[in-house]
C-alpha positions as CSV (number, residue, x, y, z in Angstrom):
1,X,134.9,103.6,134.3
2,X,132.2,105.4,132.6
3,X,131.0,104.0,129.1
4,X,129.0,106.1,126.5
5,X,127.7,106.3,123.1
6,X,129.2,108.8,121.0
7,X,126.5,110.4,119.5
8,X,126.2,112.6,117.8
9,X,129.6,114.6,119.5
10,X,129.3,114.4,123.2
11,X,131.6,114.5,126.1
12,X,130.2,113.3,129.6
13,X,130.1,115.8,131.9
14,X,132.4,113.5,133.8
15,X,135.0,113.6,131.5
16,X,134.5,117.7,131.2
17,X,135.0,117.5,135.0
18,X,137.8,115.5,134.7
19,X,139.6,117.6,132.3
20,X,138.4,120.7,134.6
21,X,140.2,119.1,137.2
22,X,143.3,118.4,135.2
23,X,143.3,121.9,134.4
24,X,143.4,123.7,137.7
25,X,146.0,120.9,139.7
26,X,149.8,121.9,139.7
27,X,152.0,120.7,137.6
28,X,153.2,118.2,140.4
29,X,150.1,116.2,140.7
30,X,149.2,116.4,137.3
31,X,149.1,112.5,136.0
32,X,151.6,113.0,133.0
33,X,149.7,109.6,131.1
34,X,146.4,109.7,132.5
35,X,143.8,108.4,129.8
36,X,141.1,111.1,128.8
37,X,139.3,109.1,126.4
38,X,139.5,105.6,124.6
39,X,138.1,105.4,121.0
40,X,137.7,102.3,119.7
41,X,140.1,100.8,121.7
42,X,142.6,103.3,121.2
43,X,143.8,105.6,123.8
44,X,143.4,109.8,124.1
45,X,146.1,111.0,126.8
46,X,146.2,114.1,128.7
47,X,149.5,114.3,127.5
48,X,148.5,114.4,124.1
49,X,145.7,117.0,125.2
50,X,148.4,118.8,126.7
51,X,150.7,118.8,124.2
52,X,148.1,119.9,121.8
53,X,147.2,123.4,123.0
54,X,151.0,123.7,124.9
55,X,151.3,127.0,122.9
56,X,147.6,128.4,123.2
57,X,148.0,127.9,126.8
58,X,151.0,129.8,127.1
59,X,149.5,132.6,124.9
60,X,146.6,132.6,127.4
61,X,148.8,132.5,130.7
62,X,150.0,135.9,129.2
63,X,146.6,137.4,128.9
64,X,144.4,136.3,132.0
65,X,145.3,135.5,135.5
66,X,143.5,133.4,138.0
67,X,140.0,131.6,137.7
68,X,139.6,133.0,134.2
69,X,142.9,131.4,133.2
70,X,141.7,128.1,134.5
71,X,138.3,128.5,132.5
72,X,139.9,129.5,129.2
73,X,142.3,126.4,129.5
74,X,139.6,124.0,130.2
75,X,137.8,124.9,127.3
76,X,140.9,124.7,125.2
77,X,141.6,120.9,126.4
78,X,137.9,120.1,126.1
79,X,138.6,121.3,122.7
80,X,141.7,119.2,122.0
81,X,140.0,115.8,123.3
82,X,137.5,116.5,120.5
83,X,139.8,117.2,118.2
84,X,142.0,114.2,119.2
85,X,139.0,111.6,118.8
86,X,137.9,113.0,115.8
87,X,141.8,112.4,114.3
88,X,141.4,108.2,116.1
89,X,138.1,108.3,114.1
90,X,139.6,109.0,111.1
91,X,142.8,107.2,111.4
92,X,141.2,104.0,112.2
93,X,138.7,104.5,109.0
94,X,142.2,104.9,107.2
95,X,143.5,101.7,108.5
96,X,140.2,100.0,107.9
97,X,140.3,100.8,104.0
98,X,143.9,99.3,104.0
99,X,144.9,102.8,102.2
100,X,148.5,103.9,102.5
101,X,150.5,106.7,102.8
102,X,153.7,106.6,100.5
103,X,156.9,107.4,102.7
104,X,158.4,109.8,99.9
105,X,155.2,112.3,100.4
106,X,156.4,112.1,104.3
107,X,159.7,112.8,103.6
108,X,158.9,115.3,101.3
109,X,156.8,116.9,103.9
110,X,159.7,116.9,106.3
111,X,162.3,118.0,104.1
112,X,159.8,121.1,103.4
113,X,159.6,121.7,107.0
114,X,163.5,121.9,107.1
115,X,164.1,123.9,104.6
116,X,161.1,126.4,105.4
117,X,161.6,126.7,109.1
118,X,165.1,125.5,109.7
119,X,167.0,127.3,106.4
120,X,167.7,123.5,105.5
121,X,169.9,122.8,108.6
122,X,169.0,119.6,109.4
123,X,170.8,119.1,112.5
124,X,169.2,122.7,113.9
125,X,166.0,121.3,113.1
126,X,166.9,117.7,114.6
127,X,168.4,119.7,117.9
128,X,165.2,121.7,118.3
129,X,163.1,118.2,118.3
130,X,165.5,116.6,121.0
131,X,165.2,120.0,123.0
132,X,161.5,119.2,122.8
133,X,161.3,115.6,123.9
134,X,160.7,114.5,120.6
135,X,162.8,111.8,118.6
136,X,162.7,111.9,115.0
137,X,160.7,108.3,114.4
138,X,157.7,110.4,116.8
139,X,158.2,113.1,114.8
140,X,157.8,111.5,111.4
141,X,154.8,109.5,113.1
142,X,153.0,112.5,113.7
143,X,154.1,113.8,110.7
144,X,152.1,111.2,109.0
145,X,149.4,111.3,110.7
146,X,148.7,114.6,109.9
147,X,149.0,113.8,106.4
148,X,146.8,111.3,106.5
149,X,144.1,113.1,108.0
150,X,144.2,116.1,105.8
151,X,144.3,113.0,103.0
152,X,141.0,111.2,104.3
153,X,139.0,114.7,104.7
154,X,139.8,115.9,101.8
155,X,138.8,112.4,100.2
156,X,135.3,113.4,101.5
157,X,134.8,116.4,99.2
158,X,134.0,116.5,95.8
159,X,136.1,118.8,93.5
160,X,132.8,119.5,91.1
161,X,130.7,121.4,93.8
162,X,128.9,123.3,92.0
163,X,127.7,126.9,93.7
164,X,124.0,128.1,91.7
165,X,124.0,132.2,91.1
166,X,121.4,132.2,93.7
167,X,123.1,131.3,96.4
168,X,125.6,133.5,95.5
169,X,123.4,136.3,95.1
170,X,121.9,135.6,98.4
171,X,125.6,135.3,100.3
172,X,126.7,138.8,98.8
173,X,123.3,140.8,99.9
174,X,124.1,138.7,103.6
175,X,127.3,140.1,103.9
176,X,127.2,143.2,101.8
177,X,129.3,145.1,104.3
178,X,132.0,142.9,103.7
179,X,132.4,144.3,100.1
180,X,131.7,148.3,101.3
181,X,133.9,151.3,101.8
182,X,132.4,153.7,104.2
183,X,132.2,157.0,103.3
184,X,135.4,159.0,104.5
185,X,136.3,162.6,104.8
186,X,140.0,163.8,104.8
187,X,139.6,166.2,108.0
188,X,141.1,169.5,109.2
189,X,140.3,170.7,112.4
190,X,141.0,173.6,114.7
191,X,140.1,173.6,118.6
192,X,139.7,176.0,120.9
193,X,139.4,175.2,124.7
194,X,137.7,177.9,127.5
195,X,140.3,178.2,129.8
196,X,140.5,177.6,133.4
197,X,139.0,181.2,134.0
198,X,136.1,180.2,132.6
199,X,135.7,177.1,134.9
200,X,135.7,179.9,137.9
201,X,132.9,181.6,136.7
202,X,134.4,184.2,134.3
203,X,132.1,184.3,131.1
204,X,134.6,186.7,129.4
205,X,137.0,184.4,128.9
206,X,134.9,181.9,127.5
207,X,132.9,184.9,125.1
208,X,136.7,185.7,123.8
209,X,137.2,182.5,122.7
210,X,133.9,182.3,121.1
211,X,134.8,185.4,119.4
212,X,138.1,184.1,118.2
213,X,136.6,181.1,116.8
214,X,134.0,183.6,114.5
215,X,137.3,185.6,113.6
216,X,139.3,182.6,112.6
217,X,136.4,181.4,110.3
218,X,136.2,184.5,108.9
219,X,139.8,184.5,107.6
220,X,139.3,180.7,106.3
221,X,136.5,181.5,104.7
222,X,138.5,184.9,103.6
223,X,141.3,182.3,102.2
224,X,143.8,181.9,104.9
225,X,145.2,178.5,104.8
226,X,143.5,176.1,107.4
227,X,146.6,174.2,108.3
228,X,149.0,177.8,109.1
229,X,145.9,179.1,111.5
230,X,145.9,175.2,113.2
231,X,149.5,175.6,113.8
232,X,148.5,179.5,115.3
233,X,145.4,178.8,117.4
234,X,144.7,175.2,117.7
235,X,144.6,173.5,121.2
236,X,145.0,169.7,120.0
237,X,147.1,167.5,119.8
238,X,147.2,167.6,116.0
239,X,148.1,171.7,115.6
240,X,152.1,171.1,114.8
241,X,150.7,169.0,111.9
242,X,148.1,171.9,111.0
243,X,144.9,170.1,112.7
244,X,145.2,167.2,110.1
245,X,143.6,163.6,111.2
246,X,144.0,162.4,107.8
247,X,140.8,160.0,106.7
248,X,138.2,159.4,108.5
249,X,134.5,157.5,109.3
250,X,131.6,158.4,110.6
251,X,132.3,156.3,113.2
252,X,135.9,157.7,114.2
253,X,134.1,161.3,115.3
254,X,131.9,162.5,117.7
255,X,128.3,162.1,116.6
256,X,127.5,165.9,116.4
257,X,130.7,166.3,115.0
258,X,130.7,163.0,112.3
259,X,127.3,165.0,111.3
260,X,128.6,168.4,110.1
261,X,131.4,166.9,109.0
262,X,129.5,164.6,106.6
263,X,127.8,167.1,105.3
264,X,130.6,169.2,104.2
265,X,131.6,169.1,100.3
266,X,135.5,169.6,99.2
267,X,137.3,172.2,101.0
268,X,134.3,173.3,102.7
269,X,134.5,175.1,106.1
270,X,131.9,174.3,108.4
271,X,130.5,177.0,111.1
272,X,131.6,177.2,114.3
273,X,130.4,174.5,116.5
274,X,130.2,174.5,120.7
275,X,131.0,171.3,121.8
276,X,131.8,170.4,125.3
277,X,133.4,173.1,126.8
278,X,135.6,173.6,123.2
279,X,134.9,175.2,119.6
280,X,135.4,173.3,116.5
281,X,135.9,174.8,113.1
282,X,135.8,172.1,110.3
283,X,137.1,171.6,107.0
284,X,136.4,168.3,104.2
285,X,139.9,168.8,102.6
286,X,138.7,165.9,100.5
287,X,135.4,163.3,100.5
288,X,135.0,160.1,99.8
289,X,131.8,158.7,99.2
290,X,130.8,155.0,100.3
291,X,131.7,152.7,97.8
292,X,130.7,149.0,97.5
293,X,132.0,146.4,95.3
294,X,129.6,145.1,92.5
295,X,128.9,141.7,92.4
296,X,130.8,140.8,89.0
297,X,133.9,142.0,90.9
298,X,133.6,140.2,94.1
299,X,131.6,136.7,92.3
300,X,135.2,134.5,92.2
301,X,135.5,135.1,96.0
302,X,132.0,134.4,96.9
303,X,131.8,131.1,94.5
304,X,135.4,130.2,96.1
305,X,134.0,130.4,100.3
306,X,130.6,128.7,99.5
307,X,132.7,125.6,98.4
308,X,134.8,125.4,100.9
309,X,131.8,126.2,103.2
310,X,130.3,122.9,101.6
311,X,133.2,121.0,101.7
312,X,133.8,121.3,105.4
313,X,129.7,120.7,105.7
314,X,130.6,117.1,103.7
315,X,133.5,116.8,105.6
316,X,131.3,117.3,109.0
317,X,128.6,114.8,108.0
318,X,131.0,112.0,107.4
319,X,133.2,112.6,111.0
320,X,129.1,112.7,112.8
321,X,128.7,109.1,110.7
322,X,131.9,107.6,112.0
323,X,131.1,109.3,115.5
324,X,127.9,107.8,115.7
325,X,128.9,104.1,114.8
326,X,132.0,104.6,116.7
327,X,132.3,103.5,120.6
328,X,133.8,106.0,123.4
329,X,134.9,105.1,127.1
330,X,135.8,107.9,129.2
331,X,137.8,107.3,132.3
């Protein structure tokens, strides 16, 4: 039995390795009860840890394979036994205060989950629970529990928080991007590949397409329509659609391409460009130029993220008080 001091947040590398172990043995030997963690004299399971992150693990399982399944689930249980000691801490500072949780706002809270997820069929919703090993009274215990944790962290934060126009200033310079439109450009394009001949040595072929690409552009800039000579000559994908890729950013395009294009104005044709092995004709059907949000228009959202960034920082300083004081054995 190895005994520690919680503070501030630690788990012994033993108990890491322990939970590394847990998470690489078959399900066979797997101790269904084994204690992670004891918190104050109440107990952390690996069931519990288990059941905690039951769905991210299957979501992983689909994903990776092999050592880098293992890693990914021990870092999702080391995860859970935090989050599982933090939720003793805070239960046990409920039942210190002697505070209570009404039973109507946990039957509320149920019926809510009926009607929402079950269309109000109770016995579907009781079914599903036996089907996962749960009975209703450990349902309704859980249920509670949650509520009273959300109740006791949110008992932690002040409803006045008050945001000053600095900070708020500072946050929307910081992320800026956030609150920008990149410049876009609606784009035509027509392509023209040299052809195998080419590849063998024969310049012809690849002076003939040259030659075709001047003659095209000289009929767009002429006033042919773009999309009827994409449908003629193009030799990409979008031709059938008359060489339209619809809006685009800088970043979407080739950098030698994103550049003429960006310097195009409305219904602008752009010379003819050699480009790996191809020629590109280009047109800006329409621009858009980057756009970002003013302040004034983005100043709700900012004040509304810097509380909740404060009350989860209020919330965090109260858990690293009660983890401090509190005592942790990990077996």
């Amino acid at each position: 039995m190895i005994s520690i001091r919680f503070s501030p947040f630690f788990l012994s590398l033993a108990a890491l390795a322990l939970l590394a172990s847990v998470a690489t043995l078959p399900a066979a030997e797997e101790v269904i009860n084994g204690i992670a963690a004891i918190v104050n004299g109440d107990v952390v399971t690996f069931s519990q840890v288990r059941e905690l992150v039951a769905s991210q693990e299957k979501s992983a399982s689909e994903i990776y394979r092999g050592e880098e399944l293992q890693s990914k689930v021990k870092v999702m249980r080391e995860h859970a036994v935090r989050d599982l000691i933090d939720r003793n801490l805070i239960l046990q500072e409920f039942r210190k205060k002697e505070f209570n949780i009404p039973s109507y706002i946990v039957d509320d809270s149920i019926q809510r989950i009926i009607r929402q997820e079950f269309g109000g069929d109770r016995a579907a919703f009781v079914k599903t629970l036996q089907s996962q090993g749960y009975t209703m009274a450990r349902f309704r215990d859980n249920e509670k529990n949650k509520i009273t944790v959300q109740a006791m962290r949110q008992s932690k934060t002040s409803e006045n928080v008050i945001v000053s126009p600095v900070k708020i200033r500072e946050y929307y310079e910081q992320h800026r991007v956030a609150y920008s439109t990149p410049a876009q450009v609606k784009l035509r394009m027509i392509v023209l590949k040299e052809g195998a001949s080419s590849e063998n040595g024969d310049a012809s072929s690849s002076i003939s397409k040259k030659q075709m690409a001047a003659e095209i552009r000289e009929k767009l800039t002429g006033g042919a329509e773009f999309d009827r000579l994409a449908q003629m000559y193009s030799e990409d994908s979008t031709n059938e659609s008359g060489g339209d890729w619809g809006w685009v950013e800088r970043t979407t395009l080739n950098e030698e391409l994103a550049k003429i294009v960006f310097s195009l104005k409305p219904s602008e044709i752009s010379p003819v460009l050699p480009l790996d092995n191809a020629y590109y004709i280009l047109m800006a059907e329409a621009v858009k130029p980057a756009v970002t949000k003013p302040l004034s228009e983005v100043q709700q959202e900012i004040v509304q993220k810097l509380i909740q960034e404060e009350k989860l920082k209020t919330q965090e300083r109260w858990l690293k008080e009660l983890r401090e004081k509190a005592y942790i054995k990990i077996l």
